[in-house]
ROVEXTI-633475 format. One record per residue (C-alpha): residue in three letters; x, y, z. Coordinates in steps of 0.02 Angstrom, whole numbers, plus 50000, padded with zeros to 5 digits. Each point is the difference from the previous one (the first is absolute). Last residue first. Layout:
<site aa="ALA" x="X" y="Y" z="Z"/>
...
//
This chain:
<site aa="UNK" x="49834" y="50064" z="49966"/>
<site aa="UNK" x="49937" y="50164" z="50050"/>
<site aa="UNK" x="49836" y="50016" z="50100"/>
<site aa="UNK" x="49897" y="50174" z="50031"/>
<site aa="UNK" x="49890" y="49940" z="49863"/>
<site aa="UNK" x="50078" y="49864" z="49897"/>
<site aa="UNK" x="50162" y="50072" z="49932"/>
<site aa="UNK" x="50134" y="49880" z="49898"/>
<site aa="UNK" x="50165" y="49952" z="49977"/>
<site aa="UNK" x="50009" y="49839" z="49926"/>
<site aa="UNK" x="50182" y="49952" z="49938"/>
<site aa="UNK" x="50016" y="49942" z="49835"/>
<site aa="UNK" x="50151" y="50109" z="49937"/>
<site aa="UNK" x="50076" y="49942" z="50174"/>
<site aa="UNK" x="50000" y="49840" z="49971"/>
<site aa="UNK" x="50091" y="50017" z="49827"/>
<site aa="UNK" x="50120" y="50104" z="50084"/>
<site aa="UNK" x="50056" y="49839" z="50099"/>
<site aa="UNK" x="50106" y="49921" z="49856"/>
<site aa="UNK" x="50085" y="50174" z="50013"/>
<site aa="UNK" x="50092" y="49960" z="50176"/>
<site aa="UNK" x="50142" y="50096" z="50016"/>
<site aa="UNK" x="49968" y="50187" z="49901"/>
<site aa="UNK" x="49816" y="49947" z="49922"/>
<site aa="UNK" x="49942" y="49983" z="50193"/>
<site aa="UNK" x="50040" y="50170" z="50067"/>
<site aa="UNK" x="49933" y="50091" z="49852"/>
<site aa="UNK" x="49836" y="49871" z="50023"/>
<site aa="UNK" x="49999" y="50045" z="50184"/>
<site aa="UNK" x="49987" y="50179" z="49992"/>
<site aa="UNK" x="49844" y="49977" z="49856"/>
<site aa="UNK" x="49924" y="49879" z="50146"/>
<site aa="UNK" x="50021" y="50121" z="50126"/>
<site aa="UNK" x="49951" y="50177" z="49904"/>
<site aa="UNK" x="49838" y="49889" z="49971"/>
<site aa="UNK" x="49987" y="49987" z="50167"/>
<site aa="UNK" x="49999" y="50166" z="50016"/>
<site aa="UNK" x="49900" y="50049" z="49861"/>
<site aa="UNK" x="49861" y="49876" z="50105"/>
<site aa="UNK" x="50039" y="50093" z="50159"/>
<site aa="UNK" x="49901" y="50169" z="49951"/>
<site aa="UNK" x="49868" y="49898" z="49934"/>
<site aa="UNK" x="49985" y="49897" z="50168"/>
<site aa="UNK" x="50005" y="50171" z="50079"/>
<site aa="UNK" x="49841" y="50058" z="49873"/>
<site aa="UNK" x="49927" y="49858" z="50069"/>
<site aa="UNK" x="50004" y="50061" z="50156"/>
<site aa="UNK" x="50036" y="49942" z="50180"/>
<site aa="UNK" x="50149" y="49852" z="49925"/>
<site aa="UNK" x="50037" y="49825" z="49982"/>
<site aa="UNK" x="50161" y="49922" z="49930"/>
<site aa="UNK" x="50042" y="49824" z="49956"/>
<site aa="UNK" x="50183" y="49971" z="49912"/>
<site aa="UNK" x="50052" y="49832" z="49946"/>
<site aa="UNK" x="50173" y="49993" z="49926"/>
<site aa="UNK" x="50105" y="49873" z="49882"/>
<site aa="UNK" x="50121" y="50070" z="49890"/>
<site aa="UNK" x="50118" y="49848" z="50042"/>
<site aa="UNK" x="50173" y="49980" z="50090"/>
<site aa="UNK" x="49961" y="50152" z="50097"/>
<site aa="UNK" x="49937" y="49877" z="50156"/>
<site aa="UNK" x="49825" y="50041" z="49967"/>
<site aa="UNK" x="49886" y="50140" z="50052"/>
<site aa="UNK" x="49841" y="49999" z="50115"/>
<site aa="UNK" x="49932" y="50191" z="50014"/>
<site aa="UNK" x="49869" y="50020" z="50103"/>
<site aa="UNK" x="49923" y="50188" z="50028"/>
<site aa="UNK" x="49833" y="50039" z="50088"/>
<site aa="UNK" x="49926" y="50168" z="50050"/>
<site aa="UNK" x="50139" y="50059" z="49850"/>
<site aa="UNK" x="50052" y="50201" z="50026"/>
<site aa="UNK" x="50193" y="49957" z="49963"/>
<site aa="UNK" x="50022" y="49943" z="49832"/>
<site aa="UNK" x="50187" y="50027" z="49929"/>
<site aa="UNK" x="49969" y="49813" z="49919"/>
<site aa="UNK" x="50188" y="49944" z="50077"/>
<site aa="UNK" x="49984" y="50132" z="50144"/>
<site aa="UNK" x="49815" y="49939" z="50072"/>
<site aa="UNK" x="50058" y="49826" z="49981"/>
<site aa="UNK" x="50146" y="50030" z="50114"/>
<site aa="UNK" x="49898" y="50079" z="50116"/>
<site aa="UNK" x="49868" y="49860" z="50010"/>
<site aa="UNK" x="50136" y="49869" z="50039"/>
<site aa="UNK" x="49995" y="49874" z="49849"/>
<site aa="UNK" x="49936" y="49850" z="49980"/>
<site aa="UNK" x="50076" y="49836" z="49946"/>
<site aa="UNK" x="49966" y="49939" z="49839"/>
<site aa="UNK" x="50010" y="49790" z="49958"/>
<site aa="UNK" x="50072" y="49996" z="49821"/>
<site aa="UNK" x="49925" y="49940" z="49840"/>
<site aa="UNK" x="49838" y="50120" z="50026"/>
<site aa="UNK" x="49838" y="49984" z="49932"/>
<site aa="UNK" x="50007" y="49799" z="50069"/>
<site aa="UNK" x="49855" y="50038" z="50155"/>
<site aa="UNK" x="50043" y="50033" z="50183"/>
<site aa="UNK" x="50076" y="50166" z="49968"/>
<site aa="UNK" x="49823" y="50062" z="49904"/>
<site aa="UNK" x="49895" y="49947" z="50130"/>
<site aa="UNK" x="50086" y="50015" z="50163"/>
<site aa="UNK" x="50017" y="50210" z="49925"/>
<site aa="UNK" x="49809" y="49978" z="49959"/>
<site aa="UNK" x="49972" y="49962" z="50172"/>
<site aa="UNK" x="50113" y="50131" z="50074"/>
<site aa="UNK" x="49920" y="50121" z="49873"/>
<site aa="UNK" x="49823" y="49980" z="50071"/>
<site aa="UNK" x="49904" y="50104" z="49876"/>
<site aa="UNK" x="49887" y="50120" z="50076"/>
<site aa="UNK" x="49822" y="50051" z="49951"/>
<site aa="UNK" x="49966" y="50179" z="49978"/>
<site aa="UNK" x="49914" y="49972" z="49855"/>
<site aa="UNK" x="49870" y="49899" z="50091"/>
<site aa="UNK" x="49839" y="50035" z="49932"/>
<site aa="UNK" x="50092" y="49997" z="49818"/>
<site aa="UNK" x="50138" y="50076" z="49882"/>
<site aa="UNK" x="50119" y="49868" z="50028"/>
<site aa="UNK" x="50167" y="49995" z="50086"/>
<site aa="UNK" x="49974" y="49835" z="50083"/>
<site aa="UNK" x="49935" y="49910" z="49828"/>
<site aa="UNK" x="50149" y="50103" z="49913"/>
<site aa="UNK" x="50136" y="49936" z="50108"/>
<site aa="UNK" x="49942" y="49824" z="50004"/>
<site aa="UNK" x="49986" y="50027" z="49795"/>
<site aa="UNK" x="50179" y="50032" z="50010"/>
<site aa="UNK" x="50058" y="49870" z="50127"/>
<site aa="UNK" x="49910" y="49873" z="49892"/>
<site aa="UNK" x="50103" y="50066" z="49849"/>
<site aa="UNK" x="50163" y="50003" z="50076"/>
<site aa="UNK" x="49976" y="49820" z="50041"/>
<site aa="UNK" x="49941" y="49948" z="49834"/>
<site aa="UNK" x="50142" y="50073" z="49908"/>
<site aa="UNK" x="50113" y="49926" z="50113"/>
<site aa="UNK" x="49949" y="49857" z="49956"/>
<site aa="UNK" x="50014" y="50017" z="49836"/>
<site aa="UNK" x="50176" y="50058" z="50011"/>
//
């Protein structure tokens, strides 16, 4: 748990130093890079596989995303990595609810079969960072 503590944070203050208020606000994070990042490293206890854009699209209901990647697990575990990049931020913001929707979706869905994965769930980071949403 700590390390995925530690992992989540560095991807958070990766976010933030891209999605600064600065010279370069308009600065790009590489979200295949990040993606390599965060799969290669022990966050999750399951390798992810991704997922075709337009299935990702209908599981968060987000379809105006410049950049989508959504890595789940087998369903065994809670485990899911989703990157998303947008025009605006006021898209990103628009998404973040969203993906909120997602994880709050996923914890009902959980606590029926699986309920020693809610926990998981309840920690998940879902956050905004300019036009990102992790």
């Amino acid at each position: 748990m700590k390390n995925t503590l530690i992992v989540l944070l560095t991807v958070v203050l990766i976010l933030m130093s891209a999605c600064s208020a600065s010279p370069n606000a308009n600065q790009d994070v590489a979200l295949d890079g990040l993606a390599t990042e965060l799969l290669s490293s022990d966050v999750f206890e399951e390798t992810l596989t991704p997922v075709d854009d337009g299935i990702a699209k209908k599981l968060y209901s987000i379809d105006n995303a410049v950049s989508f990647q959504l890595y789940i697990g087998s369903g065994a575990t809670a485990s899911e990595l989703a990157l998303l990049e947008f025009e605006t931020e006021e898209d990103a913001k628009a998404a973040l609810s969203l993906a909120q929707e997602r994880v709050a979706a996923q914890k009902e869905s959980f606590a029926a079969y699986l309920p020693g994965e809610v926990k998981k769930l309840e920690d998940a980071v879902v956050e905004q960072h300019g036009r990102y949403v992790v």
